[in-house]
N, C-alpha and C positions, 0 to 999 in steps of 0.2 A: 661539903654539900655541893662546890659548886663541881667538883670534878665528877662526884657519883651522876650529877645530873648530863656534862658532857659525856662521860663513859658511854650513860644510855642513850643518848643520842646519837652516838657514832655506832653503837650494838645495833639499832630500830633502825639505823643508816642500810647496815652491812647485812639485816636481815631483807629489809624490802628489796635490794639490791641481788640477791639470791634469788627473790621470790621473782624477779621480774625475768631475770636469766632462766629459770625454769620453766617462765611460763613459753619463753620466746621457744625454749629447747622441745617442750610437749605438744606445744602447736600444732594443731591437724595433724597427730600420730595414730597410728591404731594402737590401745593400749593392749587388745587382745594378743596381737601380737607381738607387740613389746615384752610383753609378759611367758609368753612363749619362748621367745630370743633369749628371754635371760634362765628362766626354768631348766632349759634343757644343754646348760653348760654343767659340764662334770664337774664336780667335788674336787678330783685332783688338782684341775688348774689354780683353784683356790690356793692350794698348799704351796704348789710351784710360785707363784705370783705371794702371794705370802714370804716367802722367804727370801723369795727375788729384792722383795722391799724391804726385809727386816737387813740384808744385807748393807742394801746403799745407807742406810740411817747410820748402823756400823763404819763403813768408810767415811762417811761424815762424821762420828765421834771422831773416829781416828784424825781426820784432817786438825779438828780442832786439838786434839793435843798437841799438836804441832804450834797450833796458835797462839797455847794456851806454855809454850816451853819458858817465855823469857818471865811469866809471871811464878810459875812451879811448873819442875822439869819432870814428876813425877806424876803428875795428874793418870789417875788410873783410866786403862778405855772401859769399864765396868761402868765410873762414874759421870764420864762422859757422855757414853750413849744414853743411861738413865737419864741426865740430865735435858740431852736433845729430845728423848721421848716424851719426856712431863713436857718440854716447851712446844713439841709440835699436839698434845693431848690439851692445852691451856689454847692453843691457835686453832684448831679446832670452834670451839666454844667462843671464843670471843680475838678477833684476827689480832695479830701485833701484840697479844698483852703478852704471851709465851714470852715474848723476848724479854720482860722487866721478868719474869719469874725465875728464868735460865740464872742470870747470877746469885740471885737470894739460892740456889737449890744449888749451884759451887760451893758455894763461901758456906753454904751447911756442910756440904759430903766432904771440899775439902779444902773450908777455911782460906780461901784468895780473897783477893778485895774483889768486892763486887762491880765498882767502876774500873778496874782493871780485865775485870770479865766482860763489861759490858763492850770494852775497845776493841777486845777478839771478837764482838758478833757483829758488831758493825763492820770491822774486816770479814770475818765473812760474810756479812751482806753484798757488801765492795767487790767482793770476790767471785760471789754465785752473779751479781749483775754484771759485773765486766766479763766472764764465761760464758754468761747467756749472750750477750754483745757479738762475742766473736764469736758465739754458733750460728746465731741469726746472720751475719753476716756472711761466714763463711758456705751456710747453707745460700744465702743470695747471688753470691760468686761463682759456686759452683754445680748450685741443684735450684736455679732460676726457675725451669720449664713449667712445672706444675703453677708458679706462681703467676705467668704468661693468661692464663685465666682472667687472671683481674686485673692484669699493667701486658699486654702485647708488649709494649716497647722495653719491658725489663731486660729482656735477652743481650739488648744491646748494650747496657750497663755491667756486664758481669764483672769484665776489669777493673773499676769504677769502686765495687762491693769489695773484691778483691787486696786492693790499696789501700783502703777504709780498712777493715779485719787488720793489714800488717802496721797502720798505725796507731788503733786501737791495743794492738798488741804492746806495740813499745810505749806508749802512753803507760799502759796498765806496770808493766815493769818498772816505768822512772818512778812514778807515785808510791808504788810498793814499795820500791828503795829507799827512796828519799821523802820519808814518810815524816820525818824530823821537820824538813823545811815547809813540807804541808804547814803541819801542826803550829809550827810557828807562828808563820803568815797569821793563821786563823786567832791563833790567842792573843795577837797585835790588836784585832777587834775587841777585844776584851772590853776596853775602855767606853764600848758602846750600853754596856751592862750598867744597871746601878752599882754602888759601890761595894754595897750590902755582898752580892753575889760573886763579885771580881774573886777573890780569894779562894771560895770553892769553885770559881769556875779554872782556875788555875791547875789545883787539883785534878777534877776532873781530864784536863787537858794531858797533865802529868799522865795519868793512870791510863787512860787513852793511848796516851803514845807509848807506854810500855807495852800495851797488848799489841802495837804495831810492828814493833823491835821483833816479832818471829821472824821476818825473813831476814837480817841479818847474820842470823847465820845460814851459811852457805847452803849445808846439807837439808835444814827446816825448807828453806826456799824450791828446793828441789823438790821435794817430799808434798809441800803444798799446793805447789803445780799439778802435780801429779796425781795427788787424791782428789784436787778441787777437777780434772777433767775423768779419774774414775767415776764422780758421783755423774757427772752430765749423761755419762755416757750410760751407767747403769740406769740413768732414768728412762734413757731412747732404749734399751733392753727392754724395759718393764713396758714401751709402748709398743714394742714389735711385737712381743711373745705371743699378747693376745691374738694380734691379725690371726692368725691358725687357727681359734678359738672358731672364728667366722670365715675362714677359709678364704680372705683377704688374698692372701698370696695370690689365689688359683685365679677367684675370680676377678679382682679390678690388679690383680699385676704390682700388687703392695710389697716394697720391702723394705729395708732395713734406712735407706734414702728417707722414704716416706715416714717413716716414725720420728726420725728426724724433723722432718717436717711439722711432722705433728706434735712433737716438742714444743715448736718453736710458738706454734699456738696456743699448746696447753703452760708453754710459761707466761706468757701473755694472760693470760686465764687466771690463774694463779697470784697474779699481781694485784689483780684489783681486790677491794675490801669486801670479799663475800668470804663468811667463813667457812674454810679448807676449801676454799672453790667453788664452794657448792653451787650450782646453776650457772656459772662463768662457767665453769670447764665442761659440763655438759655440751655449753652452746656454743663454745671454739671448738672442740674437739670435734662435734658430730656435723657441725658447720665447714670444718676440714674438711675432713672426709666425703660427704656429698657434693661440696664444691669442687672438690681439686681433684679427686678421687676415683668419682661418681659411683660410691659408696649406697647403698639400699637406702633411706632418711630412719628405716627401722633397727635397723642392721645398726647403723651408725649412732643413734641415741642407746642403742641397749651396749654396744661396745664404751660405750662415753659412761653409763651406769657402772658398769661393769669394774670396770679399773678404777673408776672414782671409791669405787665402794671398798674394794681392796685394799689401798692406799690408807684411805678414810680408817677402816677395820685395824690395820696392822698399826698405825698411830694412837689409838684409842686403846687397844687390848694392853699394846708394849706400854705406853701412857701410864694406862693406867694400874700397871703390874707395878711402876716403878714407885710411881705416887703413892701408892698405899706402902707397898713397901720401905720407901725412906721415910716418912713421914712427913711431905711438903706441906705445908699450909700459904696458900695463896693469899687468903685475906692480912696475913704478916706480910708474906713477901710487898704489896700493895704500902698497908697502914704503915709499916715498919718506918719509923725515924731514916731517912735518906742520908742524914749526916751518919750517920752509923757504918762505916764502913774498914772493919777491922782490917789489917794485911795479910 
């Protein structure tokens, strides 16, 4: 009882929190307009942007079978990507719970421990925030000026952002290596735990660091480098394409820099507890763009619609193709006995 009761409090949380970002983003707009802006984008772009995103979620399964090698080497990318679908269709609808569903809908399609899945998504959480780290940064070091706006004196910091990025960089590789001595340290706290829990916390710890053991081998480590910076970069794709949509390029001088940029706010956006973004990402995004940009305020909320909806759409539709099709049941995944965790 008392969780259903916190559940709804942090739902009633993450919904007024939406509604308040919405309201900041709608603010003295003309909706006649707005409503224009969006109207009069062609159907193809849809399709193009459509695919563009069904693709990164694609590279993203792929990453994770890499992830997912030192627990089962065969993990299909069929069952992968179904499974990242149902998790971003569940994150949707209520933020972070995707992620307790993601292993219940493994350990169905292909029988792994579920705390040994859970250690793969927390490494890639580890993974997409240490990526975003060094974008942000390396966008600070090198593509400062727009940011001049709000900090004049950043320019002279770029070296500074620079040094930052190449130690965040080597931080990120000794952790991902030496992921053992992490985990160690950490389960030395154990004893902080009542008694009762020490044991399964041990386990868990176990299982955890087996989902860690992918970069251990040599060519995994390679491989998840390199899909973990195809998905960032597919994202800054999915934010440039549109500029053309509104003629961004022509008119404020937008490119492929600038969506970067605008990354950099829409992960920011992205972060906090509104579900799929909703109303954060309107209000960083269209906030970029008029602030740094000097982007239409019309132009720039219908372009923040526009992609949100897209994104939003291709998670829901793939979601929810897969969800019916496997037959996940969430309220199991939730109630289901936690000790239950076959191998």
């Amino acid at each position: 009882m008392r969780a259903v009761v916190k559940n709804s409090v942090k739902t009633l949380f993450s919904i007024g929190l939406a509604a308040a970002f919405l309201y900041l983003a709608f603010r003295g707009k003309n909706i006649d307009e707005l409503w224009h802006s969006l109207i009069d984008v062609h159907w193809s772009w849809f399709i193009v942007l459509f695919a563009g995103s069904t693709l990164s979620h694609i590279v993203r399964a792929w990453r994770w079978q890499y992830l997912m090698y030192p627990i089962k080497e065969d993990v299909s990318l069929r069952n992968a990507f179904s499974v990242t679908m149902i998790g971003y269709l569940i994150n949707n609808v209520v933020p972070r719970l995707g992620e307790f569903v993601r292993p219940y809908a493994m350990n169905k399609l292909e029988g792994v421990s579920k705390s040994a899945t859970m250690g793969t998504i927390v490494l890639e959480r580890i993974l997409d925030t240490v990526t975003f780290v060094l974008i942000v940064l390396t966008v600070l070091s090198i593509y400062a000026e727009p940011f001049a706006v709000w900090f004049p004196t950043m320019a002279k910091f770029e070296w500074l952002f620079f040094v930052l990025t190449a130690i965040a960089l080597i931080v990120f590789v000794l952790i991902f290596l030496k992921s053992e001595i992490l985990f160690q340290f950490v389960r030395k706290l154990s004893f902080l735990l009542p008694k009762k829990w020490r044991s399964q916390a041990d386990h868990i710890f176990d299982s955890f660091l087996t989902g860690f053991k992918a970069a251990n081998h040599p060519g995994n480590f390679v491989m998840i480098a390199l899909t973990s910076l195809m998905i960032w970069i597919s994202y800054i794709v999915l934010l440039y394409v549109p500029f053309f949509i509104y003629n961004f390029p022509q008119e404020n001088g937008l490119n492929f820099g600038s969506a970067t940029v605008l990354q950099v706010a829409s992960g920011f956006a992205f972060a906090l507890p509104t579900p799929s973004g909703i109303g954060s990402y309107h209000t960083f995004t269209s906030f970029t763009l008029t602030q740094l940009f000097s982007v239409d305020p019309v132009k720039a909320l219908s372009y923040s619609i526009y992609t949100h909806a897209v994104g939003f759409l291709t998670t829901t539709i793939l979601g929810l193709f897969y969800f019916f099709k496997d037959k996940i049941h969430v309220a199991e995944a939730i109630v289901k006995d936690n000790n239950e965790d076959p191998a």
